[in-house]
Backbone bond lengths (Angstrom), bond angles and torsions (degrees), N, CA, C in turn:
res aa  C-N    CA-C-N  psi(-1)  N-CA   C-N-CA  omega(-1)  CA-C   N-CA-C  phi
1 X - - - 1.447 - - 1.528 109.55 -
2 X 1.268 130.21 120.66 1.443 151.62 157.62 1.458 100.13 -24.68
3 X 1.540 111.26 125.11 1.576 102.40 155.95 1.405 147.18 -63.93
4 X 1.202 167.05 86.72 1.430 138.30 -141.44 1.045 115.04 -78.42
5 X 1.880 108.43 152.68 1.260 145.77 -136.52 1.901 73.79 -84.96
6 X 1.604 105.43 158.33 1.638 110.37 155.43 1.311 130.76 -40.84
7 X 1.464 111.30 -66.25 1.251 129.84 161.17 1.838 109.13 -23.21
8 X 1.759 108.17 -75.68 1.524 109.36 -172.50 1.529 116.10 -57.16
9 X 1.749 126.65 -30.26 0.970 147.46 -176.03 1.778 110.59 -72.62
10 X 0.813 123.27 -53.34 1.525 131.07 157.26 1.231 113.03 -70.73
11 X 1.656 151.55 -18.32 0.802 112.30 160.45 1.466 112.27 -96.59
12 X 1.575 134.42 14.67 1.107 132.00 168.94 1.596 103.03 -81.55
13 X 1.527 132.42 -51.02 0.968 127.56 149.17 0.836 156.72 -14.96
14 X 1.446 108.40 -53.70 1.769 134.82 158.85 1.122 134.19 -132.07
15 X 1.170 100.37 65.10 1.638 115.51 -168.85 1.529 114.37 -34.94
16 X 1.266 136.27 -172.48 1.236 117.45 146.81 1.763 83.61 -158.56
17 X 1.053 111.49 152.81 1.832 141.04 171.04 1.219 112.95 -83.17
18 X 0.952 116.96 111.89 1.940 120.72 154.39 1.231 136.86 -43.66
19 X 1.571 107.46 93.33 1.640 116.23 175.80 1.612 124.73 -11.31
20 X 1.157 150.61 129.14 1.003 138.01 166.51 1.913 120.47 -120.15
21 X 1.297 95.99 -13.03 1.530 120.89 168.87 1.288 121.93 -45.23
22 X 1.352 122.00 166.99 1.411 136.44 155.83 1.674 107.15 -20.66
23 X 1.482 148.58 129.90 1.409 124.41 140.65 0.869 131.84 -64.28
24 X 1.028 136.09 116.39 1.809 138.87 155.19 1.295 123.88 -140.40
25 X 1.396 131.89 112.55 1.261 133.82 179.89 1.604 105.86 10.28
26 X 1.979 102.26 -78.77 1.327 109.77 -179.17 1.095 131.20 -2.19
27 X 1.794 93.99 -73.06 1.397 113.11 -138.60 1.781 87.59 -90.39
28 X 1.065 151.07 -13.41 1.353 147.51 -164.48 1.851 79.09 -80.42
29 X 1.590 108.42 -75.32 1.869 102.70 -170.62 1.651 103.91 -39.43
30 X 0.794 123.87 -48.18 1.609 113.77 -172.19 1.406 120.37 -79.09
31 X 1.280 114.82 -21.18 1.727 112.85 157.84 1.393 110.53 -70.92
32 X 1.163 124.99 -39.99 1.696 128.30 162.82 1.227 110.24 -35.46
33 X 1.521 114.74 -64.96 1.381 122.99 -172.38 1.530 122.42 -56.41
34 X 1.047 94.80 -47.54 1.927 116.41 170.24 1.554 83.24 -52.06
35 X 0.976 113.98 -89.19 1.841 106.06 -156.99 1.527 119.05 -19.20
36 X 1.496 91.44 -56.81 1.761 116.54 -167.70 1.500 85.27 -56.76
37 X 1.436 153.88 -64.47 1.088 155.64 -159.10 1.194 108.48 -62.84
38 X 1.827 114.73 -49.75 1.617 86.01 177.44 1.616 131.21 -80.90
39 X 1.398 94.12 -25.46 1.746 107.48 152.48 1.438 122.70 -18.65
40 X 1.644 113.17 -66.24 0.760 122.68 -169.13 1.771 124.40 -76.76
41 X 1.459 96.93 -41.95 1.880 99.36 160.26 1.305 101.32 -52.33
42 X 1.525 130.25 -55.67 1.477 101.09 -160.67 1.549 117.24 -72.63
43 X 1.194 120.74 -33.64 1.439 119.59 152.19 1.728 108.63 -23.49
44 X 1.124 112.06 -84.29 1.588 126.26 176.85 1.465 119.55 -29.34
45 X 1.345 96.54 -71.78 1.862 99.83 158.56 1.220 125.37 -29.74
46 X 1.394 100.56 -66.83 1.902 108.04 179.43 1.731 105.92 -26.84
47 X 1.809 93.47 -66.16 1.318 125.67 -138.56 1.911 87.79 -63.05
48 X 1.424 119.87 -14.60 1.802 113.40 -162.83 1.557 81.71 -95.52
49 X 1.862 124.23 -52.13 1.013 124.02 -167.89 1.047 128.46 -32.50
50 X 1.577 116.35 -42.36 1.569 144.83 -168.56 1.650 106.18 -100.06
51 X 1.293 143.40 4.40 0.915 167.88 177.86 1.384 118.30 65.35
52 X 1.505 108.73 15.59 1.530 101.39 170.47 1.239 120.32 -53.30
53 X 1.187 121.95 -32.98 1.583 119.90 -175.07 1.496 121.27 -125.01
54 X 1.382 109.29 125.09 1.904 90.16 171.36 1.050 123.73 -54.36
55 X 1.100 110.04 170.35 1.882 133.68 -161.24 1.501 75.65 -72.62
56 X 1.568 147.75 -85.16 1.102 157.75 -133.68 1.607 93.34 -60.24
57 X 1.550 112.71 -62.46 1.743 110.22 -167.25 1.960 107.84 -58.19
58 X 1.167 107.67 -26.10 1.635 118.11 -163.79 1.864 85.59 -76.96
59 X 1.031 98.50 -41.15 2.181 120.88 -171.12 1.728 89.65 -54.78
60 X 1.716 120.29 -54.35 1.195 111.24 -168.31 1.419 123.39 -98.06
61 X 1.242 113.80 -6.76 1.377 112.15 155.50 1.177 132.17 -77.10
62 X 1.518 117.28 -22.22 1.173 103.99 178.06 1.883 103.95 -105.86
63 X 1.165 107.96 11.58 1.617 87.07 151.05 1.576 110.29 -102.45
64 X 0.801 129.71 0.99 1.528 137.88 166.79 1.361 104.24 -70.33
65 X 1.260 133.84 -30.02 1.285 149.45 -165.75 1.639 98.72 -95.99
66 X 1.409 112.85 -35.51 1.521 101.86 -163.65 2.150 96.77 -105.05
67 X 0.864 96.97 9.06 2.002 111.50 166.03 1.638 87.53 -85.25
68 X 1.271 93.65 -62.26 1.947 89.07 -156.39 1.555 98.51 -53.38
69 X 1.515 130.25 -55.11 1.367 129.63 -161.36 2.184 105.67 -63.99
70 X 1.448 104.70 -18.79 1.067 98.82 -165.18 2.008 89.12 -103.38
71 X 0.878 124.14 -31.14 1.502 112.72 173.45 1.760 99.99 -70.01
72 X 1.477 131.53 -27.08 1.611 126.04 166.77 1.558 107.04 -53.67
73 X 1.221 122.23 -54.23 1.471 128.68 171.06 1.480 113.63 -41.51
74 X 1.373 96.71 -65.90 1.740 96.59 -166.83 2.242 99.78 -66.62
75 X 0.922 115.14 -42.57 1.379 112.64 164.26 1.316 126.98 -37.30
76 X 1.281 102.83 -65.27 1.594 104.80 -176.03 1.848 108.30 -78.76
77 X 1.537 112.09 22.14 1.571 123.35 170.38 1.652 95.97 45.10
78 X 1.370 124.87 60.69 1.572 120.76 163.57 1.615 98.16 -100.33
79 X 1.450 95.67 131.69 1.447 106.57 -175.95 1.892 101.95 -90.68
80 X 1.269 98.67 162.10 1.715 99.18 -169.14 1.532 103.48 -83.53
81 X 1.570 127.20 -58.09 1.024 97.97 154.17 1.625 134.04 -116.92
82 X 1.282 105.61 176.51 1.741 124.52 -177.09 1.460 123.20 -26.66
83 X 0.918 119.23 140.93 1.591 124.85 -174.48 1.881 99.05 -67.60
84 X 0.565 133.83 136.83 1.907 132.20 167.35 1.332 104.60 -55.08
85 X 1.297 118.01 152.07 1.447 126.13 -173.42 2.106 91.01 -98.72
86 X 1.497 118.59 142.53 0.906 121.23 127.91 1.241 155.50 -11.87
């Protein structure tokens, strides 16, 4: 069996989903980010499930993870809710 190329290997790895939202610069980086975040809990999860990691270290990475996704929010100035329609 052929090894896979970087490209096929990362995106089996890290998939990513197709926006279907509003466009705006923003909101594309912050659907990115969301991904990478949930990516990464489930990575994390696994990794406590299987006992690589304590409940506590899996506990602090992923709020370390959910600072970073929520300082991406407040960065990229996404307001919580919707602009009013016209």
């Amino acid at each position: 069996m052929d090894e896979p190329k970087g490209d096929e290997k990362n995106n089996f790895l890290y998939p990513r989903s197709r926006y279907y939202g509003q466009f705006k610069p923003e909101n594309l980086v912050f659907n990115a980010n969301l991904q990478e975040f949930a990516q990464k809990v489930g990575y994390i999860t696994n990794l406590e499930t299987n006992g690589k990691l304590s409940p506590d270290e899996a506990y602090k990475q992923i709020k370390a993870l959910w600072k970073q996704l929520k300082s991406s929010k407040k960065g990229l100035k996404i307001c919580d809710v919707p602009p009013e329609q016209p």
